[in-house]
N, CA and C atoms as an extended XYZ file, in Angstrom:
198
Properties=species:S:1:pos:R:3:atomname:S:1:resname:S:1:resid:I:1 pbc="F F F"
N        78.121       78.032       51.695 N   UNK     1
C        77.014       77.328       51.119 CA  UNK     1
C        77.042       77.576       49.608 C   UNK     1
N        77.130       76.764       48.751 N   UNK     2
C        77.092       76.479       47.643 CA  UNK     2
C        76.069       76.750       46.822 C   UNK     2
N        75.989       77.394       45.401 N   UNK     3
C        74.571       77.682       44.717 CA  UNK     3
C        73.287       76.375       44.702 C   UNK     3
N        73.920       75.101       44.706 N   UNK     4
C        73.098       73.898       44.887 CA  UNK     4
C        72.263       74.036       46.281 C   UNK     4
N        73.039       73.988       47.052 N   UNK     5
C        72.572       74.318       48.882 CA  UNK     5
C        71.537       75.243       49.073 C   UNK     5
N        71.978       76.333       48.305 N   UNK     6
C        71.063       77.625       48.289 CA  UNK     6
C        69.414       77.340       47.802 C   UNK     6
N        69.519       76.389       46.542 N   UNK     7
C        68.314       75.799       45.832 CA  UNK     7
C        67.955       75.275       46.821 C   UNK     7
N        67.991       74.474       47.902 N   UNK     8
C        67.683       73.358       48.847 CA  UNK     8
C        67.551       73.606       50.494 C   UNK     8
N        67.199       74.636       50.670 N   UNK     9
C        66.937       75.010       51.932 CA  UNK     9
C        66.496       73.886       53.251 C   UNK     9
N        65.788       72.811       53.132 N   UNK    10
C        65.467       71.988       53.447 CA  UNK    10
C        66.251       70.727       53.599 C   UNK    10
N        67.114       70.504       55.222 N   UNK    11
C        67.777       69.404       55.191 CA  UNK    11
C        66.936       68.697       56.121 C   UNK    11
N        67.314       67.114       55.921 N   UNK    12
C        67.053       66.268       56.793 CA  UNK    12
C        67.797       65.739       57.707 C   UNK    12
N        68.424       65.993       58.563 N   UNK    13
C        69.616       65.506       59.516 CA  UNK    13
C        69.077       63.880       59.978 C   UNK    13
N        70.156       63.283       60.866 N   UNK    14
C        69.914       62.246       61.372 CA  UNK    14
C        70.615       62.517       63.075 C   UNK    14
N        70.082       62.516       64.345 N   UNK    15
C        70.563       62.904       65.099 CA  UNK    15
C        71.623       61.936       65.539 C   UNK    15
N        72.887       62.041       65.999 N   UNK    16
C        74.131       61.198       66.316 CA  UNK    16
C        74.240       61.516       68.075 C   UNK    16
N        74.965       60.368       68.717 N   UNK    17
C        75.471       60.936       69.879 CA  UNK    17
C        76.168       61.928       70.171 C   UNK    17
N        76.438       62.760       71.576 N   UNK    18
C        77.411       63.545       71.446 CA  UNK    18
C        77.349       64.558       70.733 C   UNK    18
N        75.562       65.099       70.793 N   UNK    19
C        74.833       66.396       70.002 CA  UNK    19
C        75.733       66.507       68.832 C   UNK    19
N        76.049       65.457       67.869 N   UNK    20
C        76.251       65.476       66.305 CA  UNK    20
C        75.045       65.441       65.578 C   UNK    20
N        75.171       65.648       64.515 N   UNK    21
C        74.079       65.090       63.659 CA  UNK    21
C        74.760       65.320       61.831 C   UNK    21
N        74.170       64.056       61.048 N   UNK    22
C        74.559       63.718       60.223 CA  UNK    22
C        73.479       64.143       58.522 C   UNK    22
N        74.095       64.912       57.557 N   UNK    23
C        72.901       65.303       56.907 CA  UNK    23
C        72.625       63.933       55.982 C   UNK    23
N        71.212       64.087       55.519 N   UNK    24
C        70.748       62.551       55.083 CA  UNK    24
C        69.792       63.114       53.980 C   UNK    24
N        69.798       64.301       53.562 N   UNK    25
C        69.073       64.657       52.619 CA  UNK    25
C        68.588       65.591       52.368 C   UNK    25
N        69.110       66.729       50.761 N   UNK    26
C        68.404       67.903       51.174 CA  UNK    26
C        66.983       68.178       49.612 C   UNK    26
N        65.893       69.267       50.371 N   UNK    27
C        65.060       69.328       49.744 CA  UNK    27
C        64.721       70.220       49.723 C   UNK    27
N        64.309       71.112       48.290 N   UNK    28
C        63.473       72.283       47.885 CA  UNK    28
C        62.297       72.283       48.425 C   UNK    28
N        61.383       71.926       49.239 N   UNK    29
C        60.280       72.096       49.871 CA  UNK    29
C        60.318       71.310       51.204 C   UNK    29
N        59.309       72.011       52.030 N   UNK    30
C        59.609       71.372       53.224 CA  UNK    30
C        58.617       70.323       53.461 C   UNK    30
N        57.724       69.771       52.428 N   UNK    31
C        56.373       69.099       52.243 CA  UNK    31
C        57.580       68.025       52.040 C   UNK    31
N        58.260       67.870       50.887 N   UNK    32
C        58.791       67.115       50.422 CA  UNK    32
C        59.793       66.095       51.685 C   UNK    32
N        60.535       67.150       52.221 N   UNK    33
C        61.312       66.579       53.181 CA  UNK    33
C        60.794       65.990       54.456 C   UNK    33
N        59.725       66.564       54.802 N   UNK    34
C        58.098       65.883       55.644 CA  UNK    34
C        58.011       64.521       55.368 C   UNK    34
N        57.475       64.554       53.912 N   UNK    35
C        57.086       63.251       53.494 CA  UNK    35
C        58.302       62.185       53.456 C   UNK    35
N        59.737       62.552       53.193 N   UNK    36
C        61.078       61.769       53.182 CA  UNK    36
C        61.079       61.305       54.335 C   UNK    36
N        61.082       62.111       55.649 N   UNK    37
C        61.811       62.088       57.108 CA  UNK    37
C        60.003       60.735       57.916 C   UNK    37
N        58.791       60.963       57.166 N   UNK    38
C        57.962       60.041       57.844 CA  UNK    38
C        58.811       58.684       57.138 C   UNK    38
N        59.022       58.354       55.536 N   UNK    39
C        59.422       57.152       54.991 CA  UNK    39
C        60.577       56.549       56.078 C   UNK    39
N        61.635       57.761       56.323 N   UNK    40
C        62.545       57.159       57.106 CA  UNK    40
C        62.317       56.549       58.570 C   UNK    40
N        61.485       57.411       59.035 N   UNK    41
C        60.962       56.987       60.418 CA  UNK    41
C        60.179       55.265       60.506 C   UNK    41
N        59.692       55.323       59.583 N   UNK    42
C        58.878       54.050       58.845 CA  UNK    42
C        60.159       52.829       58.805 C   UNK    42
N        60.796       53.487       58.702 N   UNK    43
C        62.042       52.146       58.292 CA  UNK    43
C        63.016       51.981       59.206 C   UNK    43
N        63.157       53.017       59.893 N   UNK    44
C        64.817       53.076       60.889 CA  UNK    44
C        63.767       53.853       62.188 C   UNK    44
N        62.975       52.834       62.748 N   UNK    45
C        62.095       53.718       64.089 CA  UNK    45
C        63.218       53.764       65.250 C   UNK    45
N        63.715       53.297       65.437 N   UNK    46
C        64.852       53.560       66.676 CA  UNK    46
C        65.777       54.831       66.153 C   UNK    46
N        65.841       55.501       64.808 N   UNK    47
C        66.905       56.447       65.035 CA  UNK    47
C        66.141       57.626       65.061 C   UNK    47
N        66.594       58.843       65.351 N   UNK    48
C        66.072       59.988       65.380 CA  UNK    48
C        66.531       60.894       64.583 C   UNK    48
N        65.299       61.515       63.840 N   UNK    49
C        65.756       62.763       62.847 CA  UNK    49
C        64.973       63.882       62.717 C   UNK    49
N        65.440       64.761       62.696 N   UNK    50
C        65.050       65.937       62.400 CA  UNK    50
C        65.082       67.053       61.405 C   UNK    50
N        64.543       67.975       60.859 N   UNK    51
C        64.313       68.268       59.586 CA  UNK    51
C        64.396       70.515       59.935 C   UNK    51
N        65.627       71.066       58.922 N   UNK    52
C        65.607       71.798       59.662 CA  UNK    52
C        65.921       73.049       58.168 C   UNK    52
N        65.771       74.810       58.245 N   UNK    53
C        65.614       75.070       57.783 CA  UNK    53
C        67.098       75.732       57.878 C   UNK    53
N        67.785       76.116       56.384 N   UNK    54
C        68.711       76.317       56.533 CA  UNK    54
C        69.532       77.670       54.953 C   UNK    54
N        69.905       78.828       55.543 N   UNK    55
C        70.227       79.839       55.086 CA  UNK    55
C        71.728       80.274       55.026 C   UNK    55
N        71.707       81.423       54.212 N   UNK    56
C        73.304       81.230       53.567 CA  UNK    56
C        73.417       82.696       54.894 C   UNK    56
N        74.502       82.091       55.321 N   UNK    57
C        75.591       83.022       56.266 CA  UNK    57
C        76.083       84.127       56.075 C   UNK    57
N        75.434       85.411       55.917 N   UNK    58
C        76.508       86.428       55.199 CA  UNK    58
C        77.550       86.899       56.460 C   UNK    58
N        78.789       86.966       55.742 N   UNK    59
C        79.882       87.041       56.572 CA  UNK    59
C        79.360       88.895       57.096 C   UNK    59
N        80.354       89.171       58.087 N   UNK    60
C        80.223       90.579       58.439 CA  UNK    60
C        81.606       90.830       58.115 C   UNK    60
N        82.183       92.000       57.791 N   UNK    61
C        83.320       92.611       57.594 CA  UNK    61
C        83.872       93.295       58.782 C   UNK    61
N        84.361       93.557       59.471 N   UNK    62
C        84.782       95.088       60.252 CA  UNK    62
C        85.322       96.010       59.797 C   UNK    62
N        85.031       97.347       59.797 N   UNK    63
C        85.559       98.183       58.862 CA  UNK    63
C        86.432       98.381       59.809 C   UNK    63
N        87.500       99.051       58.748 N   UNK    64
C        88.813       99.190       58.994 CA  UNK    64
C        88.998      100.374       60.402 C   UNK    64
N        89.597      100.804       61.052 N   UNK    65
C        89.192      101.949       61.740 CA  UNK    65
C        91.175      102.897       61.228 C   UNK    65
N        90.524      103.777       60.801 N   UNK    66
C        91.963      104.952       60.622 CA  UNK    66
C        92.420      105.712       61.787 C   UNK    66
């Protein structure tokens, strides 16, 4: 995840067949992405989307064993 990504915790997916889903927009608040994901619903009522919260992955290491 990228320093931009990190700013933007807030995506809007679009759900796809075949439990895919496609991102459609990301947002620094989750008010914001609320208010995006009703506009879309407003316009595209047959597709389905969902709005989801999203954090940076810290890898784990294994320490070495001697």
């Amino acid at each position: 995840m990228n320093y931009q990504e990190q700013l933007t915790p807030w995506a809007v997916y679009q759900n796809l067949p075949d439990l895919q889903r496609q991102l459609v927009i990301r947002f620094r608040r989750r008010t914001d992405a609320d208010c995006y994901m009703k506009v879309l619903k407003q316009t595209r009522p047959q597709t389905d989307f969902v709005i989801a919260f999203e954090t940076v992955k810290k890898e784990v290491v294994p320490a070495a064993i001697a």
